[in-house]
C-alpha positions in Angstrom: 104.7 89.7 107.9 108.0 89.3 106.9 110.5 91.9 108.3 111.2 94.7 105.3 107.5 95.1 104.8 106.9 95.9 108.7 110.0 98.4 108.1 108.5 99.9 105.2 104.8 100.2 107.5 106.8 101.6 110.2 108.2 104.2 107.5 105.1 104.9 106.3 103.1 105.6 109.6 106.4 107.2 111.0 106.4 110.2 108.0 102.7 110.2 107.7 102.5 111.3 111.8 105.1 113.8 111.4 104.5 115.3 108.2 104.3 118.9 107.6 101.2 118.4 105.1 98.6 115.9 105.8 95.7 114.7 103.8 93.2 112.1 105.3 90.0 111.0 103.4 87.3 108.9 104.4 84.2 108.5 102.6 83.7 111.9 101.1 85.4 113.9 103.5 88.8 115.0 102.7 90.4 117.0 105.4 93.6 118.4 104.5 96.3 119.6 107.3 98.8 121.7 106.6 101.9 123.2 108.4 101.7 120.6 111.6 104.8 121.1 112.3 105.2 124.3 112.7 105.4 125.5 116.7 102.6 128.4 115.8 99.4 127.4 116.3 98.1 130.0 114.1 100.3 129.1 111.4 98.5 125.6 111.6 95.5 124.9 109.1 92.8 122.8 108.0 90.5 122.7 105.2 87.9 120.2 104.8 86.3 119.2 101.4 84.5 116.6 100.0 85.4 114.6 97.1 84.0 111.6 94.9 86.3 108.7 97.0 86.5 105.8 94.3 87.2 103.4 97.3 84.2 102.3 99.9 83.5 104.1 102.9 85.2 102.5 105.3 88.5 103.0 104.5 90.7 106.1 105.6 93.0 107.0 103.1 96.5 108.8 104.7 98.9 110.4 102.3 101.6 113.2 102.2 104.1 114.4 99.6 106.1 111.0 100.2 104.5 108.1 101.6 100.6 106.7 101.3 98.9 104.5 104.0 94.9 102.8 103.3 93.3 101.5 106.2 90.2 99.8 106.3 87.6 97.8 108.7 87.6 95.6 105.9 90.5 93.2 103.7 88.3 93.6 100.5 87.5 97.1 100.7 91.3 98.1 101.2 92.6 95.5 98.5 89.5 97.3 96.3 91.2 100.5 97.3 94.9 100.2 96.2 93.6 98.5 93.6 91.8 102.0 92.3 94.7 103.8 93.3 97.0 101.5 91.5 100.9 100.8 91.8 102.0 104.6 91.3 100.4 105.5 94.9 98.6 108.8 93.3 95.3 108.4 94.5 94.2 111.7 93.2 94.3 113.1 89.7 97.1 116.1 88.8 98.3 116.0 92.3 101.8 114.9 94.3 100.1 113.6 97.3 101.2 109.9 97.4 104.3 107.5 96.8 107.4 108.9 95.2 109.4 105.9 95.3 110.2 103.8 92.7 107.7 101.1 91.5 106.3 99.4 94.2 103.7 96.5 95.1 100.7 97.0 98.0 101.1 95.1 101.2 98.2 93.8 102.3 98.3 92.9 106.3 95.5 92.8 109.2 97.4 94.8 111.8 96.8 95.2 115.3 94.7 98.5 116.4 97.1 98.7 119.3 100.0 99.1 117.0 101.5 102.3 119.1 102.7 103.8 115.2 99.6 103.1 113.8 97.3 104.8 117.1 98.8 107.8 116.6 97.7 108.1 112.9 94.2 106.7 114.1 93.1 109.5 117.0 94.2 112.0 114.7 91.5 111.0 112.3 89.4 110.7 115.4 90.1 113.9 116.7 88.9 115.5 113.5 85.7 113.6 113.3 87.0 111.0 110.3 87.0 107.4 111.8 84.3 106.3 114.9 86.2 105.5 118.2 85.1 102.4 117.4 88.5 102.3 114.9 90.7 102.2 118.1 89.2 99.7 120.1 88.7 97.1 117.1 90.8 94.1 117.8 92.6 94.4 113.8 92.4 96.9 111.3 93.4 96.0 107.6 96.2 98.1 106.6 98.1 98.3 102.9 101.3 100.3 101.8 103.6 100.7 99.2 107.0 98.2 99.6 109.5 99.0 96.3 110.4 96.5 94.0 113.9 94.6 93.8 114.6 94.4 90.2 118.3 92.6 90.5 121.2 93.5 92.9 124.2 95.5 91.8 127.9 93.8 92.7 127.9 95.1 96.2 124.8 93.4 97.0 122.7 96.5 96.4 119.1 96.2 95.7 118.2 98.1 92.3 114.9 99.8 91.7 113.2 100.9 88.8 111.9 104.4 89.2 108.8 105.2 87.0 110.2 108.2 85.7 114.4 108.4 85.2 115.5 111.5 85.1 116.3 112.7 81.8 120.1 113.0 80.5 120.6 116.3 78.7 120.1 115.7 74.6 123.5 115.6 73.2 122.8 117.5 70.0 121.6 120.5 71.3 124.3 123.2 72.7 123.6 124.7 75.8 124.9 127.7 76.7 127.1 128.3 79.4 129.2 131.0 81.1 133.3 131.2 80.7 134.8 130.4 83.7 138.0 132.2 84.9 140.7 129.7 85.1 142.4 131.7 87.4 140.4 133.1 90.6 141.9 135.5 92.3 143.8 134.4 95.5 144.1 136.2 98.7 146.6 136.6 100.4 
């Protein structure tokens, strides 16, 4: 594994385990977890659903509002998996759970069980009744996430990304209005 793709996994796992909003899905249950963070315990929920998973049944599925994680028993089931959800990291129709990055490629790597980021993550989804305790005591797990894409480097040596949606400049041709200004504020003295 080279070193900026264990950097992005350790990203990954690191915001997935302290996110605010959670959403796990394994087979079809989808248990959603939201305000974690917060030091209330009542303030704390989860909801559990069940959905049509496009992926196969043994793969847990972790995603927030910023980073995606797919971790599987299995390489092919996982590489089957990000193949569904595709480079944009949405795994769900009409919703912002996922990557928002820029255009990124899966990384596909068997990873230690023991992996101390990646435990945390696992007896979560244990806790709540989505992965066996086998999960934790398997020697590797198959894990893919997003790493962006180095389109060029600018003249410093920066890497340059190209983000599926730029933002958009402001159309010349139309006039927008604005407020006058007052050019001279009044000063106190």
């Amino acid at each position: 594994m080279r070193e900026v793709d264990f950097r992005y996994l350790r990203s990954a796992v690191e915001s997935l385990s302290s996110s605010t909003d959670l959403v796990l899905v394994r087979g079809q249950v989808k248990a959603t977890f939201a305000h974690q963070a917060s030091p209330y315990a009542s303030h704390r929920q989860v909801r559990f659903g069940i959905v049509v998973p496009p992926w196969d049944e043994n793969v847990l599925l972790a995603a927030n509002f910023r980073k995606i994680l797919v971790v599987g028993l299995t390489e092919d089931a996982v590489k089957q998996a990000t193949e569904t959800i595709g480079r944009d990291g949405r795994p769900f129709e009409d919703s912002q759970l996922g990557w928002d990055g820029p255009w990124a490629d899966w990384v596909h790597e068997p990873v230690p069980s023991t992996l101390h980021l990646l435990q945390g993550l696992l007896r979560f989804a244990n806790d709540y009744g989505l992965v066996d305790p086998d999960w934790l005591r398997r020697p590797l797990l198959h894990v893919a996430w997003l790493v962006p894409v180095v389109m060029e480097w600018d003249e410093y040596g920066r890497p340059v990304f190209d983000w599926p949606d730029p933002p958009s400049e402001p159309d010349p041709e139309i006039e927008y209005e604005t407020e006058p200004v007052d050019q001279n504020p009044p000063v106190e003295i």
